[in-house]
C-alpha positions as CSV (number, residue, x, y, z in Angstrom):
1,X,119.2,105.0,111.3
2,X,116.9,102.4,113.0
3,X,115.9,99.2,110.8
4,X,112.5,100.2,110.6
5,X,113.4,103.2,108.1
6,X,115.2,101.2,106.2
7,X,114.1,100.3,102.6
8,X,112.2,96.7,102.3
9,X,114.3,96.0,99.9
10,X,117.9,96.5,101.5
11,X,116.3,94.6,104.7
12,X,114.8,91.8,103.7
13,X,113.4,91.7,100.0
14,X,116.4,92.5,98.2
15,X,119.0,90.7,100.7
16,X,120.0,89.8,104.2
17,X,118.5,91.4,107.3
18,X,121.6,93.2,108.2
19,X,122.7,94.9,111.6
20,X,121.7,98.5,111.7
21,X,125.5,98.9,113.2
22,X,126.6,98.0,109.6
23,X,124.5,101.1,108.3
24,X,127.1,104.3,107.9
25,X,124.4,107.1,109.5
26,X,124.6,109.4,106.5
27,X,122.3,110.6,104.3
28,X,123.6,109.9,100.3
29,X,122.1,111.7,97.2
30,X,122.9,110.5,93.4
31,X,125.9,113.1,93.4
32,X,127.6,112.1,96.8
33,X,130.7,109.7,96.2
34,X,131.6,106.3,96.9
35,X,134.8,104.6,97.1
36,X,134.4,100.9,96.6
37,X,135.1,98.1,94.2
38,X,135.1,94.6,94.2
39,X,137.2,92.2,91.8
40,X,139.1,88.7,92.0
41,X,142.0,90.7,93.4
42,X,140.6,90.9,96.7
43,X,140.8,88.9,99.7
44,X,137.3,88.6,100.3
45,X,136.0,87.7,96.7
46,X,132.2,86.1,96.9
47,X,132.5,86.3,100.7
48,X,129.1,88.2,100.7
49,X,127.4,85.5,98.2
50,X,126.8,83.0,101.4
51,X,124.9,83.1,104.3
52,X,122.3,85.4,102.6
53,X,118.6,85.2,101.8
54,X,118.2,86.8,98.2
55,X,114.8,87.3,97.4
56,X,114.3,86.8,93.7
57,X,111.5,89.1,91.8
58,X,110.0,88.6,88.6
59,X,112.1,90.3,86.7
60,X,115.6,88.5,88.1
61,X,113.4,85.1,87.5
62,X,112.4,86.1,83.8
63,X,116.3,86.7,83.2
64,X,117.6,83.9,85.4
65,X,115.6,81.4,83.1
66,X,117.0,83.0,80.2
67,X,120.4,82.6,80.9
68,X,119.7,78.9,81.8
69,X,117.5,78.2,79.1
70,X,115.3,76.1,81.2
71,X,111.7,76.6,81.9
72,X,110.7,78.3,85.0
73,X,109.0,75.3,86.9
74,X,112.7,73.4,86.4
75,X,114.1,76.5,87.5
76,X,112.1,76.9,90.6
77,X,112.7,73.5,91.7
78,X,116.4,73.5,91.2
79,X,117.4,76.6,92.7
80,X,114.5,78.2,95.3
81,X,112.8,77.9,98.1
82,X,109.3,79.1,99.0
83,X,109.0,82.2,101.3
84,X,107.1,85.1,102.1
85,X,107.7,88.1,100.9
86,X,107.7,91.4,103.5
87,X,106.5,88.9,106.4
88,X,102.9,89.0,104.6
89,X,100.9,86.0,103.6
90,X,102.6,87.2,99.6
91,X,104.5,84.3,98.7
92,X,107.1,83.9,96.9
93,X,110.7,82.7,96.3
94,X,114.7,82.6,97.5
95,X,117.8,81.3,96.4
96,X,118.4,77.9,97.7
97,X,122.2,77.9,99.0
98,X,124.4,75.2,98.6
99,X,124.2,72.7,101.5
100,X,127.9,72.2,102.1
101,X,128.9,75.9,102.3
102,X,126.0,78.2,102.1
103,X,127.2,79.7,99.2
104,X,124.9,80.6,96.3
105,X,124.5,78.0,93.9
106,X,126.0,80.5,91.0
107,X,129.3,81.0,92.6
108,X,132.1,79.8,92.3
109,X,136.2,81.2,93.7
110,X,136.4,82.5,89.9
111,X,133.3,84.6,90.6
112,X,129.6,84.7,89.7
113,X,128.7,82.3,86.4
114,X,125.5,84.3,85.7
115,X,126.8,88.0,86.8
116,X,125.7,89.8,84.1
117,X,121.9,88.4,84.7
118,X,122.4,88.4,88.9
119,X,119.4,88.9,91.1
120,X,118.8,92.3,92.0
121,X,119.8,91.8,95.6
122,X,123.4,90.9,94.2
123,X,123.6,94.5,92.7
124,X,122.7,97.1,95.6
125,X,125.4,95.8,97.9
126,X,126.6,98.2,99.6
127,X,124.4,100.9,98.3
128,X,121.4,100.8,99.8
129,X,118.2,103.0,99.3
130,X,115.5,104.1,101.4
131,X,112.1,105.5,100.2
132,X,109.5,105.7,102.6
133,X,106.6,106.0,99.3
134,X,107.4,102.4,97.8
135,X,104.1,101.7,98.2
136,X,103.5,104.3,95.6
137,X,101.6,107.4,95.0
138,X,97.8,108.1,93.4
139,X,97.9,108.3,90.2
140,X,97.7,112.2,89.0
141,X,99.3,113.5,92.6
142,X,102.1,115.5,91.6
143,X,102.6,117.1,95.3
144,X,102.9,113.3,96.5
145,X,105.2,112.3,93.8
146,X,107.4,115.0,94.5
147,X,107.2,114.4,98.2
148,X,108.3,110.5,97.6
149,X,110.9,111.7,95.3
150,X,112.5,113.7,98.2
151,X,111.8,111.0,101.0
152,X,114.0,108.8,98.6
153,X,117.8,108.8,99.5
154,X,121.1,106.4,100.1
155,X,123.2,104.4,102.8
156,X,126.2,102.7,102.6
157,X,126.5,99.1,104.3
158,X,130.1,98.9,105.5
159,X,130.7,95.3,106.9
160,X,133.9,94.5,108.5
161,X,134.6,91.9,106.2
162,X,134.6,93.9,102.8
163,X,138.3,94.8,101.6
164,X,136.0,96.4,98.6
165,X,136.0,99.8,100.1
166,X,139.8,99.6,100.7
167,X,140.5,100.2,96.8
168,X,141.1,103.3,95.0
169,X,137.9,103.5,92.9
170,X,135.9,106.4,92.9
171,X,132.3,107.1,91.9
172,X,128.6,108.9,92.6
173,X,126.2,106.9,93.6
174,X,124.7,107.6,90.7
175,X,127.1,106.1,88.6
176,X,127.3,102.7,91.1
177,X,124.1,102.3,90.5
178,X,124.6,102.8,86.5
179,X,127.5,100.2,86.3
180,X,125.4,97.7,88.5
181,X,122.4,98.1,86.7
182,X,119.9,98.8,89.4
183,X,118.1,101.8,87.7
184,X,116.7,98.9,85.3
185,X,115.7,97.1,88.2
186,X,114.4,99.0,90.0
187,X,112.1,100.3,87.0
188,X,111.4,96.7,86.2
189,X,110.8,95.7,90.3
190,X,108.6,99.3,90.5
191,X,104.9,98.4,90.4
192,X,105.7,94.6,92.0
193,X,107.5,96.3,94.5
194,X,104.6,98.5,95.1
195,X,101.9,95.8,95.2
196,X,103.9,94.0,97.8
197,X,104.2,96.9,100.2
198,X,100.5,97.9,99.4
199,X,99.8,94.2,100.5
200,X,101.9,94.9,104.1
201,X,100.3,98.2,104.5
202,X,97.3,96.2,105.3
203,X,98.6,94.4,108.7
204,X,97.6,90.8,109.6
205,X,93.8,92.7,110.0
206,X,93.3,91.2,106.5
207,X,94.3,87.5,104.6
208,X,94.4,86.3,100.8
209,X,92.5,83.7,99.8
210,X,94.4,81.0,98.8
211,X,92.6,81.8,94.8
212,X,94.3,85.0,95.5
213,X,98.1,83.6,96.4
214,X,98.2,81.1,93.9
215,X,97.4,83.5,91.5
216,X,100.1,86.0,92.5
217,X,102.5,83.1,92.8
218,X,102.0,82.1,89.1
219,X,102.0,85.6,87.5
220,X,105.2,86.2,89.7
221,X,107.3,83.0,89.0
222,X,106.4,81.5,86.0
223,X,105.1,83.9,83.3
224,X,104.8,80.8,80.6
225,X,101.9,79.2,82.9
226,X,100.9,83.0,83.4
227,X,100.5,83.1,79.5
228,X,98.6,80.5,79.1
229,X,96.1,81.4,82.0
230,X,95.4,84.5,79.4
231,X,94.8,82.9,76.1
232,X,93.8,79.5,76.9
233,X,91.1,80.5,79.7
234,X,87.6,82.2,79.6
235,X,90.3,85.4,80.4
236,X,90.0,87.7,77.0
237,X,86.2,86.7,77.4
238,X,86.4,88.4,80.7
239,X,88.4,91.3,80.4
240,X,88.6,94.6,78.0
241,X,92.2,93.9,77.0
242,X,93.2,96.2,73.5
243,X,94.6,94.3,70.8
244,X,97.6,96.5,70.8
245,X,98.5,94.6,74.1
246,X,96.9,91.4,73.3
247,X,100.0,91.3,70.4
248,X,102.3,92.6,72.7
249,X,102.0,89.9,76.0
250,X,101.8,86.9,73.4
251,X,105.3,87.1,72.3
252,X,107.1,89.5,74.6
253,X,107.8,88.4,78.4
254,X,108.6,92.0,79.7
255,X,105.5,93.2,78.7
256,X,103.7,90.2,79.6
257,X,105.2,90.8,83.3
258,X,104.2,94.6,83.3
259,X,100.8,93.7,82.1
260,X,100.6,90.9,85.3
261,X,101.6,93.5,88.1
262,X,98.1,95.3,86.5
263,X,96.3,92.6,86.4
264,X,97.2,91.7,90.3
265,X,96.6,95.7,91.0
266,X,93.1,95.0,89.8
267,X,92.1,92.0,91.0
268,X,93.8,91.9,94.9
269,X,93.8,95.8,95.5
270,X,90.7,96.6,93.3
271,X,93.1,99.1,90.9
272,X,91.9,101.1,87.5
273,X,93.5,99.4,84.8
274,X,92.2,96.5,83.7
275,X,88.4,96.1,83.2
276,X,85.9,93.8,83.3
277,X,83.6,93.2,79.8
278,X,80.1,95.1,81.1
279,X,78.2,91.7,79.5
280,X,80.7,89.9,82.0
281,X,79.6,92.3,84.8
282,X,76.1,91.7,84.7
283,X,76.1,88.2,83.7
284,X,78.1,87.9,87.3
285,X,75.2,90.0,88.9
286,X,72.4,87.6,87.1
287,X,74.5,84.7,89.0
288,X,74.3,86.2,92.1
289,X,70.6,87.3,92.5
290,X,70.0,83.5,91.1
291,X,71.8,82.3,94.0
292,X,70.1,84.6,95.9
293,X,66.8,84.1,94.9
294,X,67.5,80.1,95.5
295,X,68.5,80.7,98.9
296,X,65.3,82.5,99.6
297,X,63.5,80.0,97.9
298,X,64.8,77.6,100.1
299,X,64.7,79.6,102.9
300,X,61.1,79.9,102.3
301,X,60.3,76.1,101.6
302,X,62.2,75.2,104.9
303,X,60.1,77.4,106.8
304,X,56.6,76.0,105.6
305,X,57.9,72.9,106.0
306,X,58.9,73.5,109.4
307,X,54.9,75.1,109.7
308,X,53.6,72.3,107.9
309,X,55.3,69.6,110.2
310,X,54.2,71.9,113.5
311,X,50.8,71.8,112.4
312,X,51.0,67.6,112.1
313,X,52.0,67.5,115.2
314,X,49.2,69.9,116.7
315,X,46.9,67.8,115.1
316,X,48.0,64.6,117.1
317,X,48.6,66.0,120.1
């Protein structure tokens, strides 16, 4: 399998850009089996935690700072780095390694101190997944949705380092990905995921404003600053939110995450879901016919004075 089929989120966005020669050349369902485990036993415990770029989404942020109990601008600081996400102009964040080994800055030889909130990328390994629809489906298209859900399918990395696949363990891939957690992931990751790859759908033909990344950097890293943006701004003023949601994004973060991939559906891709107050709509058209009608206005008083000053010097010649 070439790299360009592979998943964005087994090459780059979930973890290292790894050799295609490390990809076993088989197509995996849920129900084919895996025989793999990793534990202190052996040899190469937290080998795989250096010399990798791990991509952190929302959601592995949100629960990171948890776990930490620090606020996400202290967070960010500490531990990332700024990066792009899917080489687009979408930025976003990585794990800073450790300086003197490369290691991430959560491991230790005993193991992972925050394993049971680990960044998505940390949980794949070595099942990867490849799905050719992450940039999603129409809303309503039952023919496409069943056509992404049978483009969708699993790989094994095998690098020559791991002992893991040396041990007598045996599972599906469907219950790897159980144990590991990735179905919650990738349910929480789903519509960020998809605004992302909807983003490098586009090409380089098309740039965000800088309004535009700064907004999808705030809603994406630090939901606190995110939450204020909604109820201490002209926002609610702006928008048709329900008050069912308006209770539910105040005090609960997932929801408040969820309701931010919408928002940024709606405002960089133009997406149904979030609506602007009709007042709102035409007090925005009012602003622009009044700068319109200035700029004829002015365009009109230039040109009589550029008449008027023609005529003066008619007169004198």
């Amino acid at each position: 399998m070439s790299e360009d089929k592979m998943s964005g989120k087994e090459k780059t966005l979930f973890g290292q850009e790894r050799n295609p020669s490390n990809i076993v050349p088989t197509k995996l369902t849920l129900d084919s089996r895996l025989k793999f485990r990793c534990h202190p036993g052996v040899s190469c415990f937290t080998a795989c935690c250096g010399g990798i770029k791990i991509i952190l989404t929302p959601y592995d942020i949100l629960q990171l700072i948890k776990r930490l109990g620090i606020p996400a601008h202290e967070f960010l600081h500490t531990y990332t780095h700024p990066t792009y996400l899917e080489k687009t102009d979408m930025p976003g964040v990585m794990i800073k390694l450790n300086e003197e080994d490369k290691k991430c800055p959560f491991v230790t030889p005993a193991g992972c101190t925050v394993y049971t909130d680990r960044p998505t990328a940390c949980r794949y390994y070595p099942v990867g997944m490849a799905d050719f629809h992450e940039g999603g489906t129409r809303d309503g298209d039952e023919d496409a949705a069943k056509t992404a859900t049978e483009d969708k399918f699993f790989f094994i990395v095998k690098e020559d380092h791991c002992k893991g696949f040396d041990e007598d363990k045996e599972w599906t891939i469907r219950e790897w990905r159980a144990d590991q957690g990735v179905d919650v992931r990738d349910e929480m990751n789903k519509e960020w995921l998809r605004l992302v790859m909807r983003r490098k759908s586009f090409g380089h033909q098309a740039t965000l404003s800088d309004q535009a990344k700064r907004m999808f950097f705030m809603a994406s890293t630090d939901l606190a600053h995110f939450r204020r943006f909604i109820f201490e701004s002209s926002f609610l003023d702006t928008y048709e939110i329900d008050q069912e949601t308006i209770d539910k994004i105040r005090e609960d973060d997932v929801e408040l995450m969820l309701f931010s991939f919408k928002y940024l559906a709606a405002t960089l891709f133009g997406a149904q879901g979030i609506k602007i107050k009709d007042g709102k709509v035409q007090e925005k058209i009012k602003q622009i016919k009044a700068r319109q009608d200035e700029s004829v206005t002015k365009s009109i008083q230039e040109y009589e004075e550029l008449m008027a000053a023609r005529g003066q010097q008619k007169k004198g010649e």
